[in-house]
N, C-alpha and C positions, 0 to 999 in steps of 0.2 A: 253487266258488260259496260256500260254507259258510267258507271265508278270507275272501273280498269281503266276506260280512256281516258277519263279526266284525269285520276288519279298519274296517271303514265305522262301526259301532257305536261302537268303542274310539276313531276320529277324530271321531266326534262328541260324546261323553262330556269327549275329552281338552277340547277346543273347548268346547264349555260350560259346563266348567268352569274355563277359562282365562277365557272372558267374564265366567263367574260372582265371578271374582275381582275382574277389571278393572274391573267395574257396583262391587263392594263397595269397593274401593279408590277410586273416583269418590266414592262416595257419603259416603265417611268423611270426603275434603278437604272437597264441597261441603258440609259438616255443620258442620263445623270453621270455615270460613273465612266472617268477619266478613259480617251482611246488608247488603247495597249496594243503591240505589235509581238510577233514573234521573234524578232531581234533585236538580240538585247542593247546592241549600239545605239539604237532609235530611243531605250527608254533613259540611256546615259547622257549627263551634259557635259557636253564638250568642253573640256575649260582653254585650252591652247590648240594651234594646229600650225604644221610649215611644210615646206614642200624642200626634199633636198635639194642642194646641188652639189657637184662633183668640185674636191681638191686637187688631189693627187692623181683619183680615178673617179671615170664617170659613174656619174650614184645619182639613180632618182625613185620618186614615189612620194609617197605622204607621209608625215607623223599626225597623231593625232593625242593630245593627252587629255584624258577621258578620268571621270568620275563616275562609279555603279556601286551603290548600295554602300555608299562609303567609302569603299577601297579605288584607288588611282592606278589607273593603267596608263600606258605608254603603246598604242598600238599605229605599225606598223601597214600600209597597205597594201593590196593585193599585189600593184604595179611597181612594185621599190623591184629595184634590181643595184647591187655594185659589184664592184672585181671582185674575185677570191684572191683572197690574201691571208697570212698565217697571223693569227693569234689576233683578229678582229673583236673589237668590246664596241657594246655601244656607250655613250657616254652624255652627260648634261654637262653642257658649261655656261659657264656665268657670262658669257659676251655671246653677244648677237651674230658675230662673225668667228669662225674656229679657223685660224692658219694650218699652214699643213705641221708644224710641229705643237705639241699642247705640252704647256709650261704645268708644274706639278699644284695643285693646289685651285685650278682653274677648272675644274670638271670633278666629276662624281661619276663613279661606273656604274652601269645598271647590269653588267656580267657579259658573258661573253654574248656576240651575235650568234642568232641562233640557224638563220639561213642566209645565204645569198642574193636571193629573191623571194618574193612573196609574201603574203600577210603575216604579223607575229606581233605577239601583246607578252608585254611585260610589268610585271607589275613593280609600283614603288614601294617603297619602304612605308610606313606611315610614319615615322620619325624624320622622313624629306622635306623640305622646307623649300616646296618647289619655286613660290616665285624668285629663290635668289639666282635661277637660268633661265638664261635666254634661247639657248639653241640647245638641239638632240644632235649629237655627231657618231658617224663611222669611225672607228678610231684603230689602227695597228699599232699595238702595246709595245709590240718586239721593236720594231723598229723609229716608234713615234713618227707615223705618218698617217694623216688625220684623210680617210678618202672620200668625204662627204659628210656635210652639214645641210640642217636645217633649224631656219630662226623662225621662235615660236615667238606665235601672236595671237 
């Protein structure tokens, strides 16, 4: 009987302290290894960011141009709001400020808008050669009237 306990004692000592290592060896990676979040924006670096303002029509919210995993987005904040207008693109151009008409050759389309309000990410091309813009603009194609810009910084 007096084997059984000792025996029983020494397998759980051994065990406990094999756990005891295994918790510490855990404990040391998870210590060690980089904080990660559940959104993916936190684990992206922001390379640019601007806040619109209204040309033609009032237009606000945030751009943000973002880097994840390699590929570049263009996102959009929750609080952007502009008019409805027909045949809205959004666009980069090369000056810091965008008049309300845009001269041809002075901007790059990233395709049509895709709401009115609200968050929305677009991605770039990877053939973009983004530091040659300075601003993200609202832009009416039909009629060239630009209803909000934002200069990135």
């Amino acid at each position: 009987m007096m084997k059984r306990l000792s025996f029983t004692i020494i397998l759980a000592l051994v065990l406990g302290i094999s756990t005891s290592v295994n918790a510490n060896t855990i404990s040391k990676y998870v210590a060690s290894s980089p904080k990660t979040s559940d959104n993916s924006l936190s684990l992206a670096a922001k390379a640019s960011q601007g806040s619109f303002i209204g040309v033609d029509h009032p237009t606000r919210g945030q751009v943000n141009l973002i880097e994840e995993n390699g590929i570049k987005y263009l996102e959009i904040s929750s609080n952007f709001k502009t008019d409805r207008g027909p045949d809205l693109k959004l666009i980069l151009h090369n000056s810091s400020t965008v008049n309300a008409k845009v001269q041809e050759g002075d901007y790059v389309s990233l395709g049509k808008l895709q709401a009115f309000q609200g968050s929305q990410r677009y991605q770039l091309p990877q053939d973009l050669d983004i530091n040659r813009y300075q601003s993200v603009a609202i832009w009416c194609e039909q009629f060239n009237v630009t209803f909000g810009y934002a200069t990135l910084k």
